[in-house]
N, C-alpha and C positions, 0 to 999 in steps of 0.2 A: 790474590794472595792475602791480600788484609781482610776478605769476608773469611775464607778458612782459617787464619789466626782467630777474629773474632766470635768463629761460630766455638774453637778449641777453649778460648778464653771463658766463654758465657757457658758451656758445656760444664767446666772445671768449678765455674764458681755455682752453678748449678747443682753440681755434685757435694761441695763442700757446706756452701749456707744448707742446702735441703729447704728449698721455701715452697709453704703452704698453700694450697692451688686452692681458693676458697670453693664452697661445696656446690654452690652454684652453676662454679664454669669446671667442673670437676667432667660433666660428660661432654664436654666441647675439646678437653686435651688431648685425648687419643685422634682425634679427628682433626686437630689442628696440627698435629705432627705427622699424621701420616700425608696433610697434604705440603707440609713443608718438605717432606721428605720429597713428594714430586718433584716440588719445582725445582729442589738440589740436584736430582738427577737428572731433570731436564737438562739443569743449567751444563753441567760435566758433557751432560752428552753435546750440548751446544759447542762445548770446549772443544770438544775431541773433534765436534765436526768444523771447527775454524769460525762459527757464527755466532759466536756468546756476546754478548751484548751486557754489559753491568745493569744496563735500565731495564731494561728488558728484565734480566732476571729480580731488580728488584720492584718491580711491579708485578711479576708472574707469583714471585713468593708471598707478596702480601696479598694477593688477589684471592690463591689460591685458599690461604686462610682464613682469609673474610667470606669468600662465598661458603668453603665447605661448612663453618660455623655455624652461616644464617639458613643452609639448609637445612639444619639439624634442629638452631633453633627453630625456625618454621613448624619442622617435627613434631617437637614434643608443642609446638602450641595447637596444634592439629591432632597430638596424640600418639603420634604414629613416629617419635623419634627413635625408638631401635630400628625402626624399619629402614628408614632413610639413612640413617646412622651408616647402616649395614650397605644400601648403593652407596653413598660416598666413598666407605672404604675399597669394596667392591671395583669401583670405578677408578677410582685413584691406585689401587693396586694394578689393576690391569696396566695406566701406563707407567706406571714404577719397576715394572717387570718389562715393561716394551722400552724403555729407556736402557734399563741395565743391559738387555739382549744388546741393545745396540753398541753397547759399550764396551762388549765381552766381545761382539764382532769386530768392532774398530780396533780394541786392545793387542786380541790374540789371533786375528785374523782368521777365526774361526763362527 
């Protein structure tokens, strides 16, 4: 309950300040929130299935961050960062979609 207060809290004040994502790591934020967004779903579905672990999820969330990033950066040092870009999101969509399914099955028992 205190990570969802705090993600609500840091959301709100994120809204309000509006702060500057310098131009640098500007292509690293779409990719660092679609793979936070995983490890959130993971962690719910972990909920729902009785096996959530706080460490677990906060080592899955920062992991998930750190590598999507270094792939991307990898990328453009290689060149080839929209491409890689585009699997990460790619990849991490697929289980942010296989997460939710599982969610909507546990939920509505459908």
């Amino acid at each position: 309950m205190i990570a969802v207060i705090g993600l609500l809290i840091g959301a709100l004040l994120g809204v309000f300040f509006q702060p500057d994502v310098p131009v640098a790591l500007q292509p690293y934020l779409p990719i660092a929130v679609v793979a936070a967004l995983d490890a959130i779903f993971g962690g719910l579905r972990a909920l729902l299935d009785g096996i959530f672990d706080d460490k677990v999820f906060v080592v899955s969330f920062l992991s998930n961050v750190v590598v999507a990033a270094l792939i991307v950066f990898l990328g453009d040092q290689l060149g080839v960062g929209n491409q890689l870009s585009t699997g990460v999101v790619v990849v991490l969509g697929i289980r942010i979609f296989s997460n939710a399914a599982a969610i909507r099955r546990h939920l509505f028992k459908a």
